[in-house]
Structure formats: C-alpha cells, structure tokens
ZAROFI-769514 format. One line per field, with one value per residue (C-alpha): x, y, z; residue in three letters; residue number from 1. Coordinates in pm, 1 decimal, decimal comma. Layout:
x: c(X; ...)
y: c(Y; ...)
z: c(Z; ...)
aa: c(ALA; ...)
i: c(NUM; ...)
END
This chain:
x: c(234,0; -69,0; -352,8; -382,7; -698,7; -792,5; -720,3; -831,9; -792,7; -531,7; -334,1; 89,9; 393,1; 459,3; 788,3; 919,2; 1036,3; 865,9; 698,0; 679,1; 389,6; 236,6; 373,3; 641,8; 925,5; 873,7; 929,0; 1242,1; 1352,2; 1324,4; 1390,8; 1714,4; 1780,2; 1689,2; 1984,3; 2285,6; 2596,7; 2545,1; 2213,5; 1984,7; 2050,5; 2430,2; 2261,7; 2017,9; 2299,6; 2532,8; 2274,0; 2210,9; 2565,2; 2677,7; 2341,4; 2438,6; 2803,5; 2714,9; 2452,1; 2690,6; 2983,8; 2720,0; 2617,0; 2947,6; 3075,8; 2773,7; 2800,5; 2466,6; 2641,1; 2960,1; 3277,7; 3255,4; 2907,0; 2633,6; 2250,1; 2004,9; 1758,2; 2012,3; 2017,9; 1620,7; 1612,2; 1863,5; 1703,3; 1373,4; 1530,8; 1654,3; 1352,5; 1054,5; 1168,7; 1338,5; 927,0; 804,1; 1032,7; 925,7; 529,4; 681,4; 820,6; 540,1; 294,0; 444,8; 420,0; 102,3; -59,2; 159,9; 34,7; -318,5; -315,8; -114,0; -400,4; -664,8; -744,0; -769,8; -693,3; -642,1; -470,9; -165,4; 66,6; 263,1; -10,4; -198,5; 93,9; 143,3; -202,5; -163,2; 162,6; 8,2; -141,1; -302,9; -24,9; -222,8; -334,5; 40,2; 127,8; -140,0; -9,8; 354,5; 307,8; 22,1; 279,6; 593,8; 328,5; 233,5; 634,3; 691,4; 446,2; 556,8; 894,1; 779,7; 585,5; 843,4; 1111,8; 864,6; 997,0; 1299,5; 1455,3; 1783,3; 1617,5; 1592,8; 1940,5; 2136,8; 2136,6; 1803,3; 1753,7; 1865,4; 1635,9; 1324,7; 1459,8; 1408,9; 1073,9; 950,2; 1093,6; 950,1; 613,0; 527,7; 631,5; 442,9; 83,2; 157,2; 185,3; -108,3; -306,5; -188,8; -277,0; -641,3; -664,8; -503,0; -772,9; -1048,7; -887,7; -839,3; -1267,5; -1280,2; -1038,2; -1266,7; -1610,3; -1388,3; -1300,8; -1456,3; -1536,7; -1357,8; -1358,2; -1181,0; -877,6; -907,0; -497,9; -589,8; -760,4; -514,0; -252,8; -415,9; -532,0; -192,7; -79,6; -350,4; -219,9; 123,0; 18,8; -197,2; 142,5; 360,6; 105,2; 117,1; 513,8; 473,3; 271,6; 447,4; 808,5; 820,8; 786,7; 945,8; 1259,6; 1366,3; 1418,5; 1064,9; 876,1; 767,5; 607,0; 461,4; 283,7; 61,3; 55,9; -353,1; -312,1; -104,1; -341,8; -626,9; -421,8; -355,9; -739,5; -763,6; -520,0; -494,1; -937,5; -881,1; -595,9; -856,2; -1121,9; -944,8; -850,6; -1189,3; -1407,1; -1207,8; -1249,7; -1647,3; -1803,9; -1575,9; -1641,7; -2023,6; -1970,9; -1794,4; -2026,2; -2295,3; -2104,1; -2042,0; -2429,2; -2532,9; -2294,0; -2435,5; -2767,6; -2641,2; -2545,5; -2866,0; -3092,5; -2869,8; -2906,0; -3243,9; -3312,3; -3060,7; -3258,5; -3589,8; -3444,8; -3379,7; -3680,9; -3865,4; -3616,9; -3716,6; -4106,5; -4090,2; -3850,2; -3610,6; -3258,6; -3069,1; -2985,1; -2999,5; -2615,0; -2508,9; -2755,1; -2627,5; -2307,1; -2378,5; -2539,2; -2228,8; -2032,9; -2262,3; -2226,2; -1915,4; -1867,2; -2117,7; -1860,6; -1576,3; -1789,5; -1917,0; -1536,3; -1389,9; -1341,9; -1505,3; -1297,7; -1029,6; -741,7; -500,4; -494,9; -153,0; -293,8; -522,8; -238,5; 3,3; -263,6; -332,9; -20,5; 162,8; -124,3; 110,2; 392,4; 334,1; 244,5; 564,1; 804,9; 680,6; 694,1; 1070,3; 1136,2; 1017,8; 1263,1; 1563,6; 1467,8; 1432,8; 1766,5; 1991,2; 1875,8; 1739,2)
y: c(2612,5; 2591,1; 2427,6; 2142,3; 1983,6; 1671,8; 1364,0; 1555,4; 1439,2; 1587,3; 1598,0; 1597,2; 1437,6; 1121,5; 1083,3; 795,6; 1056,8; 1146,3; 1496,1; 1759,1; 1687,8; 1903,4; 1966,5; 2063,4; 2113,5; 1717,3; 1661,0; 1863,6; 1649,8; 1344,9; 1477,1; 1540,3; 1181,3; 1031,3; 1268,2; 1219,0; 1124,3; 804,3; 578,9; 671,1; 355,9; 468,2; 743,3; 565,4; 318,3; 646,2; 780,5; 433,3; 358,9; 715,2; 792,4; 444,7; 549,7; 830,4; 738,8; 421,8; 659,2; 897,5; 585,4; 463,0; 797,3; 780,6; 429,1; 300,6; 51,0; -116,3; 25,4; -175,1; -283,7; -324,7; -191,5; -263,4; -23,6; 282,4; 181,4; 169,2; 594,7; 596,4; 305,2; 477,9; 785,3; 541,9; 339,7; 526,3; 798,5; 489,0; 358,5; 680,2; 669,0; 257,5; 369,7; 653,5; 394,2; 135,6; 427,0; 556,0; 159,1; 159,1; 489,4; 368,9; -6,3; 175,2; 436,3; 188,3; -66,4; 200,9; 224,0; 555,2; 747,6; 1090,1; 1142,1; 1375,3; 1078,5; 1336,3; 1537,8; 1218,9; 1077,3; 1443,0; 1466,1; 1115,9; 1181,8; 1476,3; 1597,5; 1929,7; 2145,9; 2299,1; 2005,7; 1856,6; 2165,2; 2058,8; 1680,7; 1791,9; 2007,8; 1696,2; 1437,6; 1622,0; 1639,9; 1257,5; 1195,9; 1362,1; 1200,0; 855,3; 944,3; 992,1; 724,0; 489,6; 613,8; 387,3; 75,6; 212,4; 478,4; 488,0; 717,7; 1009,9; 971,2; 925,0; 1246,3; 1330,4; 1593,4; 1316,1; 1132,9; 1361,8; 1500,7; 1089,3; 1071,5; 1373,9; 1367,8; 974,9; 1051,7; 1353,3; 1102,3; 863,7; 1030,6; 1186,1; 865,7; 726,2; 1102,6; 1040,9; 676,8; 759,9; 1025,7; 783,9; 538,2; 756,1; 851,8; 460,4; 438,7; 774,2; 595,9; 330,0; 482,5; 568,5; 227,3; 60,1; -249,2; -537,7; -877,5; -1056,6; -748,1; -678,6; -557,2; -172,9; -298,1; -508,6; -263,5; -40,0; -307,0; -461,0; -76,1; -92,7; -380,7; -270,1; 92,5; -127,5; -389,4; -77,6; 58,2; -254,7; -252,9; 91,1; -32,4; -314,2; -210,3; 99,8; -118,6; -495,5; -364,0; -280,1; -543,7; -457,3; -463,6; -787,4; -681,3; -345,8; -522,2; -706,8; -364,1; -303,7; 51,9; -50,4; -334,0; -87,5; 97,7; -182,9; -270,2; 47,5; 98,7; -289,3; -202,1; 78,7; -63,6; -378,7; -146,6; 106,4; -214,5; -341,8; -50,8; 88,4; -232,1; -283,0; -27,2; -196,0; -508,8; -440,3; -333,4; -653,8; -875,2; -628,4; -715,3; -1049,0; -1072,2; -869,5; -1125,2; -1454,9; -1292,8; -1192,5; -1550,5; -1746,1; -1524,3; -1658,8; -2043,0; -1963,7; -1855,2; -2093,8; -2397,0; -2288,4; -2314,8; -2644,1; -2732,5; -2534,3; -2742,0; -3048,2; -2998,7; -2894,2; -3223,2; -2959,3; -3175,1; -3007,2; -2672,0; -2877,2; -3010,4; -2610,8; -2500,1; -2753,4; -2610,4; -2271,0; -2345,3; -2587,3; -2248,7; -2047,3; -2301,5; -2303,7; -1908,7; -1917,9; -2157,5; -1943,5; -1636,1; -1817,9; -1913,1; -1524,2; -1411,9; -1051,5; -940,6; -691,8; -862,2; -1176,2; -1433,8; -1293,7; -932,1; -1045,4; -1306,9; -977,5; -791,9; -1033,0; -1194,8; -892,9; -960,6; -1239,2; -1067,0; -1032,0; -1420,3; -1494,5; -1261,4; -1376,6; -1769,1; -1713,8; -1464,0; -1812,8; -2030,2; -1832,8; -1777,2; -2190,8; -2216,8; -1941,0; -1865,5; -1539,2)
z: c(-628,3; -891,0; -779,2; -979,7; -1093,4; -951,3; -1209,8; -1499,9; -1869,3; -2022,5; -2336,3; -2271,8; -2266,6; -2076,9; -1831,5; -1634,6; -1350,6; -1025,1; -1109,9; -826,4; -574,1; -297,1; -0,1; -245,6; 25,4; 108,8; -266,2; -311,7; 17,9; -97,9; -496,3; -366,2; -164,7; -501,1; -682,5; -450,9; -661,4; -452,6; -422,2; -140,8; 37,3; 88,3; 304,2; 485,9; 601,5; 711,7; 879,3; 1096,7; 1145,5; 1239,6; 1462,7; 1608,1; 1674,3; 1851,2; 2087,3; 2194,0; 2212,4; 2490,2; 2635,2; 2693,0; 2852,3; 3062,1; 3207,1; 3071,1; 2821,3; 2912,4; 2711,3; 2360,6; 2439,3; 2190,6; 2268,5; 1999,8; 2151,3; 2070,8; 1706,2; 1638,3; 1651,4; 1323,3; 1159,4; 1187,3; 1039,4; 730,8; 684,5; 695,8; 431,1; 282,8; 257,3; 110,2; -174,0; -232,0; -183,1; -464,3; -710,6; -657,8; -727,7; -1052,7; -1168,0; -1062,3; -1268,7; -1585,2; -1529,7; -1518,7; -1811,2; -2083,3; -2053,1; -2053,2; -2448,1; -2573,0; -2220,6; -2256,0; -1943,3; -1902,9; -1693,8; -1564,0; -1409,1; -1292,1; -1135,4; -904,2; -831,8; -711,3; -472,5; -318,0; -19,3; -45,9; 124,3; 371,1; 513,8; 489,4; 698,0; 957,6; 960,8; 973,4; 1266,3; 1421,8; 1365,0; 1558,0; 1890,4; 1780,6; 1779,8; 2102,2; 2291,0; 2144,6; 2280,5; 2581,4; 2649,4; 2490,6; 2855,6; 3011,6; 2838,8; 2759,6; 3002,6; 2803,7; 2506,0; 2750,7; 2928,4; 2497,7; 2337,9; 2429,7; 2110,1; 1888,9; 2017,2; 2002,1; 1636,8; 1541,6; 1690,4; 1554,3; 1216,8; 1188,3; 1364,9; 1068,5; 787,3; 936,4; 956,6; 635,0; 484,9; 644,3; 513,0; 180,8; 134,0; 267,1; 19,7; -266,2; -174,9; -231,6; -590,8; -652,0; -632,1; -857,9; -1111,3; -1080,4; -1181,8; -1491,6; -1580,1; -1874,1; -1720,7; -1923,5; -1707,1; -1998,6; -1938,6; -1601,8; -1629,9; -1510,5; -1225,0; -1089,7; -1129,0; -886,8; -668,9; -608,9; -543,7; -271,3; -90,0; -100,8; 83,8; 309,0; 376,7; 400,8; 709,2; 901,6; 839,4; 1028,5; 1292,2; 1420,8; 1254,2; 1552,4; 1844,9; 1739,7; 1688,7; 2012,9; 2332,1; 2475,0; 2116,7; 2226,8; 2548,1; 2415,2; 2079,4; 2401,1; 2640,4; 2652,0; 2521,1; 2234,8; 2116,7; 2078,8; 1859,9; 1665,0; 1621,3; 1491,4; 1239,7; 1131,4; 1112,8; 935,5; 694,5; 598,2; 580,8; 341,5; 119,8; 44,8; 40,9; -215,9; -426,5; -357,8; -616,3; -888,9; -791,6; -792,8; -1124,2; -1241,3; -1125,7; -1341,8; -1615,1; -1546,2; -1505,3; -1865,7; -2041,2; -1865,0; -1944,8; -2314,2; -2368,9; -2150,0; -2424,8; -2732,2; -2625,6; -2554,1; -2921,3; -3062,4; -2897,5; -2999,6; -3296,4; -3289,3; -3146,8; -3467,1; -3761,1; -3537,9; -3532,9; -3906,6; -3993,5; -4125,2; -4025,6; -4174,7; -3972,4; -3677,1; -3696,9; -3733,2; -3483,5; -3224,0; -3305,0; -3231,1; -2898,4; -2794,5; -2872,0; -2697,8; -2389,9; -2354,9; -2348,1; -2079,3; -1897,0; -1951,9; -1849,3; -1478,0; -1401,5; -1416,6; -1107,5; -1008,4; -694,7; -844,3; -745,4; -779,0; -553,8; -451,8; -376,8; -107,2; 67,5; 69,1; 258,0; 510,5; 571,2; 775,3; 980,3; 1123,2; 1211,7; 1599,6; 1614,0; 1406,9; 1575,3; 1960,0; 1818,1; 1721,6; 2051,4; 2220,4; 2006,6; 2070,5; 2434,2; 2491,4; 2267,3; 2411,4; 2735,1; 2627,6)
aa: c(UNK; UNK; UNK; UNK; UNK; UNK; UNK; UNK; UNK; UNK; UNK; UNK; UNK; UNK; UNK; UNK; UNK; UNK; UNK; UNK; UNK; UNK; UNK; UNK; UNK; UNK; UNK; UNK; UNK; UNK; UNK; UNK; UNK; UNK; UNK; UNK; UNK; UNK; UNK; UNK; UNK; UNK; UNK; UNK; UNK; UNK; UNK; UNK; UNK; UNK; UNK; UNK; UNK; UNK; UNK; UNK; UNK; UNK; UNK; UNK; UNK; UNK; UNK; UNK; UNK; UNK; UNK; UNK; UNK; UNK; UNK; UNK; UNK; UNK; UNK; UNK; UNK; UNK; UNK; UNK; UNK; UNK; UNK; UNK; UNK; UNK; UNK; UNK; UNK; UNK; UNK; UNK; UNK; UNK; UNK; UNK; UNK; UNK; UNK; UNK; UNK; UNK; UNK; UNK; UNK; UNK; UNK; UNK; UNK; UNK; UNK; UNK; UNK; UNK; UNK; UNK; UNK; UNK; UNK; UNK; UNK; UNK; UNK; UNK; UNK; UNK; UNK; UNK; UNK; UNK; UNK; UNK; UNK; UNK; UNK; UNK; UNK; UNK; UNK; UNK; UNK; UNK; UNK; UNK; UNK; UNK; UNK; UNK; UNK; UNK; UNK; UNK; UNK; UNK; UNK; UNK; UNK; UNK; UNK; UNK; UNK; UNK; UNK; UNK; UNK; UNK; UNK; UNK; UNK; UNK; UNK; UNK; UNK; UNK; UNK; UNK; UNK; UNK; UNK; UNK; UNK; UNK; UNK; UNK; UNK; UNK; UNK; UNK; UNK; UNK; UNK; UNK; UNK; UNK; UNK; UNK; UNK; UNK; UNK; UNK; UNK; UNK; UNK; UNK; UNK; UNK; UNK; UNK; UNK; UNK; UNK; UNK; UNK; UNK; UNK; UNK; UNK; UNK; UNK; UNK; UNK; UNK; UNK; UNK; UNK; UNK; UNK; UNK; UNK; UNK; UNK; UNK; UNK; UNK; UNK; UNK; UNK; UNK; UNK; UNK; UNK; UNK; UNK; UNK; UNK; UNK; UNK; UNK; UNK; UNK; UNK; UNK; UNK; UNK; UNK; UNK; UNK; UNK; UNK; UNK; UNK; UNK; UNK; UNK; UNK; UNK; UNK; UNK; UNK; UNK; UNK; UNK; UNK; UNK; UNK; UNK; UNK; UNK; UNK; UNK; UNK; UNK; UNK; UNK; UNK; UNK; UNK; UNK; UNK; UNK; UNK; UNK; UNK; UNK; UNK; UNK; UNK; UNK; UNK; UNK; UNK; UNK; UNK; UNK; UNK; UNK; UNK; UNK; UNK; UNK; UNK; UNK; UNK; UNK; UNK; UNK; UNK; UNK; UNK; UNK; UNK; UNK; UNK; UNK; UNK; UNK; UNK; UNK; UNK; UNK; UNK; UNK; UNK; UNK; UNK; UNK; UNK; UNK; UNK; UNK; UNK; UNK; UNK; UNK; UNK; UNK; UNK; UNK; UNK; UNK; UNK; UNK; UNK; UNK; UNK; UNK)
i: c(1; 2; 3; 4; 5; 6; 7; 8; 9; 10; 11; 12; 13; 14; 15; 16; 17; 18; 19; 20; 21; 22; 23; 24; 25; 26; 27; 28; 29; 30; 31; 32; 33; 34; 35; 36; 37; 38; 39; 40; 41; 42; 43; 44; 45; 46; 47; 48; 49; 50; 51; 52; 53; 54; 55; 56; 57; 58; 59; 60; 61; 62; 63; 64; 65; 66; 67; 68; 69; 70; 71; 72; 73; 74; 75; 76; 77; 78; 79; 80; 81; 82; 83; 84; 85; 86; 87; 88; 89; 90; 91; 92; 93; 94; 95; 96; 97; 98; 99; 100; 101; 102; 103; 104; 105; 106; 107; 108; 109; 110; 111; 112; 113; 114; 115; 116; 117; 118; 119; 120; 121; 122; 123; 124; 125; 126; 127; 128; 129; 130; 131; 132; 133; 134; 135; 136; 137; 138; 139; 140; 141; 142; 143; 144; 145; 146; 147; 148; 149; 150; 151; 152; 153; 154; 155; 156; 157; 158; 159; 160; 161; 162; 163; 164; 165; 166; 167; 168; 169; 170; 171; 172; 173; 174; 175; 176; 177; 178; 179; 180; 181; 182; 183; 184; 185; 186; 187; 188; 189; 190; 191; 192; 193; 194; 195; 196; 197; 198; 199; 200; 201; 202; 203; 204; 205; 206; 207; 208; 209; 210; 211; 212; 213; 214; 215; 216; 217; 218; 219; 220; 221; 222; 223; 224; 225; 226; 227; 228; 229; 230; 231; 232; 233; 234; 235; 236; 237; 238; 239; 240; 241; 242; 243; 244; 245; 246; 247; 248; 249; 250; 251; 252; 253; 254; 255; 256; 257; 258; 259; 260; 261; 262; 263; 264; 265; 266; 267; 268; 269; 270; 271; 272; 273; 274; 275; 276; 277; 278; 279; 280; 281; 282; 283; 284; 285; 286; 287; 288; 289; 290; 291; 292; 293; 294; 295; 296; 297; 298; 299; 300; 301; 302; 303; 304; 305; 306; 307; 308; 309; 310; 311; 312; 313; 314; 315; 316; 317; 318; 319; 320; 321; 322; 323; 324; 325; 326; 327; 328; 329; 330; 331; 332; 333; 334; 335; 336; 337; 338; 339; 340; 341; 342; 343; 344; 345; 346; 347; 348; 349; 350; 351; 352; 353; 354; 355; 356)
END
C-alpha cells in the first residue's frame, strides 16, 4: 500500500466510513467483522459461548471439572478473544468521532477527512509486522506464566489456549503502539490549532479521545487478570505490580504530555487577552482622569461605561479554564485507576456474605 503522507492538507470528499489503514490485513480483519450479515457482537458472543463449550466439554472428559460443572477460568480465553478486538473496533468508532468532532469546528480546514482519519488508524506496517510477531512471544510467555495460577489452561485444549493468548497479546501491544503513535499526532494537531479559548470545541474533541485510549489501556491491564478466580491475587503478585506502575505511569504520562504544549499555548492566549484588555482600562481610565482634571463631565458617564465593559470581559476572560479538557475528561482518566481497590472491596463483601 501507498505510503501516505502524514496528516497532510488535502482537498476531497468526506465519508462517515472507516477508510483502509496500515497494517492493511488487520483492517480487512476487522473490515470484515464490521460487514457480517449479523452485528459484530453476535460473533463475539459465539465465539465466547462456543470456546466456552468446548473447553468445559475437554475438561469434563478429563476429570478437571465435575460433569455439568461451571469454571469461570475456562471462559476468560474466549472472552479475551471477543473483547479485545471488540475494543479495537470501539477505539475505531470513538476515533472517527473524534477527527470529525475536530475538523467540523476547525474553520476553513482543508483537510481530506478521509485521509486524516487513515493516517490516524495506522501503524506503519512494518513496524505492525514487528509488534504482531513481538506480541505472539509476549502472549506465549503470558500463557505460561499464567499455569502458575492457573494449571488448568495447559491441561484444556492447550492450542486453544495458546491461539487465545497469542492472538490477544499482538492486539494488545498493537493497540498500545498505535495509541503512542496517535498521541504524538494529537500534539502535531495541536501546533495546528488556532487557539480560540472562547471555542475550545476541537480541543476537547481530541482530548476526550485521549482519555478514552488511556481508559481503554487500563481496561487492558487489569481486564486480563480480574477476570479469572486468582485475578485478585495476581493484581498484588510483586512482579505484576511493577508492571502496573509502568503502564498505569506511562498511560498518565501519555495523557498529559500530550495536552501540555496546548495548554501552554492557552494560557498565552489567555495572557495576550488579559493583557489586551488591562491596556484598554488603562487608557479608558486615564481618560477619565483627563475629562475629570479638565471639568469635561460629560464623556465621563460613557467612559465609565466603557471601562465597566471592559471589566467585566476581563472577568469573563480570568474564569476560562486553560487545561484542554472537561471536568469529565480528567474523572474518566483517573477513575479506572480504582478498579483493583473496587473489585478486592466487593471480592471482600461477597467473601464475608457467601462464604467465598
């Protein structure tokens, strides 16, 4: 496929469809999820009760699970399957809001939506080669050290097993690649903002996009590990919670760094109109103070006008916020942050309540 150039200005057509993105063979995956004669979530619920079926059917042939017996840790390798590629076509749809949320309040953009949207999705596809073939080792080894909590994933149809861990483990990092890479576009889009703090609309459009990647990461993090009996036990393993420093670090990090250099130039802005006005009431009131001196009265009652005007722009201008986000942006980020606490708290509850 083309190279394509990297969020260039363009003249074209504008479509509400997800264009084809590098690595192309991930888009015609998913392109063709999104145009079964049935909606993608039909599949993603065959694929968890089938792959559920038949591990309990092995399991139960085996001796591992009683006959008609229920184990919650044989269903988390489908429900991976369904809801990580189930998160890549969200991160998809939230993105595609995002860019047209950013472009229709952008006056006189000249931005090919189509185009920007791709270059957007993608990952260059050599380096989506490199992550695909990273993430099935990353997968594997996660497998393998998850038969130390959980024996029963090697004795259950071990190569459905590994397929689920590898499969999951490349979607996983190339998530993670490709919202690094959309975060460093997010600060180019930025330097090409007109800075407007009475419509900051485009900004927040892309901001709340980067707090949904960010809550989508930690979902990933903690969303591999709580959902199976020992979750609870490997969140607090030692090894575990210096991964999660790192990528909950790294996920904070990736939030606000990518907001600074438009916030920096927001409060510049913010600044040249407080000065703008300060130097207006500044004239208007020597003014005054002239008319006054000269017993000229009558300008006064106009002038005093003017600078009650003047002061209550500079008002409005001190109360507008200059971090590029809503209230609700930042509380989105920081809330997943919880889930651990929660998720032990009600392990507790249940535990006290039903003997667990």
């Amino acid at each position: 496929m083309a190279k394509r150039k990297s969020l260039a200005p363009a003249s074209g057509g504008v479509s509400s469809d997800i264009p084809p993105y590098n690595p192309f063979w991930l888009y015609r995956f998913f392109n063709w999820i999104e145009h079964l004669p049935f909606p993608p979530w039909v599949l993603g619920a065959l694929v968890i009760i089938l792959g559920t079926l038949a591990m309990h059917l092995d399991a139960w042939r085996q001796g591992l699970v009683p006959v008609g017996g229920f184990n919650v840790d044989l269903m988390s390798a489908s429900l991976f399957l369904a809801i990580i590629p189930a998160l890549w076509l969200i991160l998809n749809a939230n993105t595609r809001i995002a860019i047209n949320g950013f472009l229709e309040n952008q006056p006189g953009t000249t931005y090919n939506k189509r185009e920007f949207l791709a270059d957007f999705l993608s990952v260059p596809s050599w380096l989506g080669a490199i992550i695909f073939v990273a993430g099935i080792i990353f997968g594997y080894n996660n497998y393998l050290a998850v038969q130390s909590y959980l024996p029963i994933f090697g004795q259950v149809l071990p190569p459905y097993s590994i397929f689920s861990f590898t499969a999951v483990g490349s979607l996983i990092l190339l998530i993670l690649v490709r919202s690094i890479r959309q975060g460093i576009l997010i600060r180019r889009l930025y330097a090409s903002v007109d800075v407007n703090i009475f419509n900051p609309t485009p900004i927040y459009s892309l901001s709340r996009f980067a707090s949904q990647s960010n809550v989508v990461t930690l979902f990933i993090v903690y969303a591999l590990t709580l959902i199976n009996s020992s979750g609870i036990e490997l969140l607090f393993d030692r090894n575990f919670l210096v991964i999660q420093t790192i990528m909950i670090g790294s996920v904070i990090f990736l939030f606000f760094v990518q907001l600074t250099s438009i916030n920096k130039r927001m409060r510049s802005e913010k600044d040249r109109l407080l000065s703008e006005i300060g130097l207006n009431l500044d004239a208007v009131y020597k003014k005054i103070n002239t008319s006054v001196r000269r017993e000229r009265y009558a300008p006064v009652n106009e002038l005093r006008a003017s600078a009650s005007a003047l002061k209550e722009g500079w008002e409005l201008v001190k109360r507008i916020p200059t971090w590029p986000w809503e209230p609700e942006t930042l509380r989105n980020v920081l809330l997943p942050l919880l889930i651990p606490v929660v998720v032990y708290l009600l392990q507790r509850f249940a535990g006290g309540i039903f003997g667990l």
